[in-house]
Residue, then its C-alpha position, 0 to 999 in steps of 0.5 A: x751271529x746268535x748263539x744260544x744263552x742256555x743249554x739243558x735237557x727238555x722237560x718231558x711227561x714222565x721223563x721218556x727216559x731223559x735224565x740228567x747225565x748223558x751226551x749234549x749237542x752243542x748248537x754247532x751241530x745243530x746250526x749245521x743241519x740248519x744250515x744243510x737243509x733245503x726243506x724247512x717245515x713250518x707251522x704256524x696258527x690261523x686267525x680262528x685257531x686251526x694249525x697251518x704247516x708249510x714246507x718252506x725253502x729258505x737259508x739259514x745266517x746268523x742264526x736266523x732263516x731267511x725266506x720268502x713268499x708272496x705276502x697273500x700266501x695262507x702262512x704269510x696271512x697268518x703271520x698277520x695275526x700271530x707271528x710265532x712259528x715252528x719251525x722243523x727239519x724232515x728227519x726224525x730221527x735226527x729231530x730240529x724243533x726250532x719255536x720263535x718268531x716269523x715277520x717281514x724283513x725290512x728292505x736289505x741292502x745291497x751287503x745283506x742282499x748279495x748275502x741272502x741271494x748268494x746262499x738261496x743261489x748256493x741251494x736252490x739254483x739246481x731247482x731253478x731259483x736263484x734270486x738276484x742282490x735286489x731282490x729284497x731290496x724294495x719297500x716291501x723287501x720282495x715278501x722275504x720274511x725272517x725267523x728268529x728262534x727262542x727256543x730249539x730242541x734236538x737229538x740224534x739219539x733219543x733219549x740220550x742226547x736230547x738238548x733244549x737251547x735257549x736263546x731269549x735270556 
């Protein structure tokens, strides 16, 4: 599981009111409402420059979001050309803005795909989703993609425990 390498306030025009003191989250609460969310947005960035935004379902392990779509989709398409993705929760009050990068998953095996399976299951069976192990098992992984984060900014209660995370060194 990834963890991030640093913590700290955002940088913000002007401050907004953040300073140096106050309350931190700790990636713990953060990973928590990754982890609980059943809608995730992300946007991403088309070949001619306009901006995409998506809601996605997916499961959040490891540190990673795990998702999939068919590769002829608009955002699968835009990934094509530039991988780096936002990704964020519905809730702005309780704000998740997570950067990093989206690509195709290499073909899981039957562990990895059990894991997966079992937390889109965990989720998503209610609404009428639940893939099987193999699901992602072929040469093309079953359009499963992978987020990575590199960066995440939080708070619940702005600005006073707004945190910046880290996770590229």
């Amino acid at each position: 599981m990834m963890s991030p390498r640093t913590m700290g306030r955002p940088e913000m025009p002007n401050g907004y009111g953040i300073s140096a003191g106050g309350d931190y989250l700790v990636w713990q609460q953060v990973r928590k409402r990754l982890v609980a969310a059943i809608h995730y947005w992300m946007a991403t960035t088309r070949p001619d420059g306009r901006p995409h935004a998506v809601p996605r379902w997916g499961v959040w392990i490891d540190d990673k979001l795990w998702y999939d779509g068919s590769p002829v989709t608009r955002h699968a398409r835009n990934l094509e050309t530039n991988p780096e993705t936002v990704l964020h929760l519905e809730s702005g009050s309780e704000a998740t803005i997570v950067e990093g990068m989206a690509i195709p998953s290499k073909p899981l095996d039957n562990t990895d795909g059990e894991r997966i399976s079992a937390e889109f299951r965990r989720k998503y069976a209610d609404l009428g989703y639940s893939p099987g192990p193999t699901a992602w098992s072929g040469d093309d992984a079953g359009g499963l993609l992978v987020f990575t984060p590199r960066m995440a900014l939080a708070w619940t209660d702005f600005p006073r425990d707004a945190t910046r995370f880290s996770f590229e060194g």
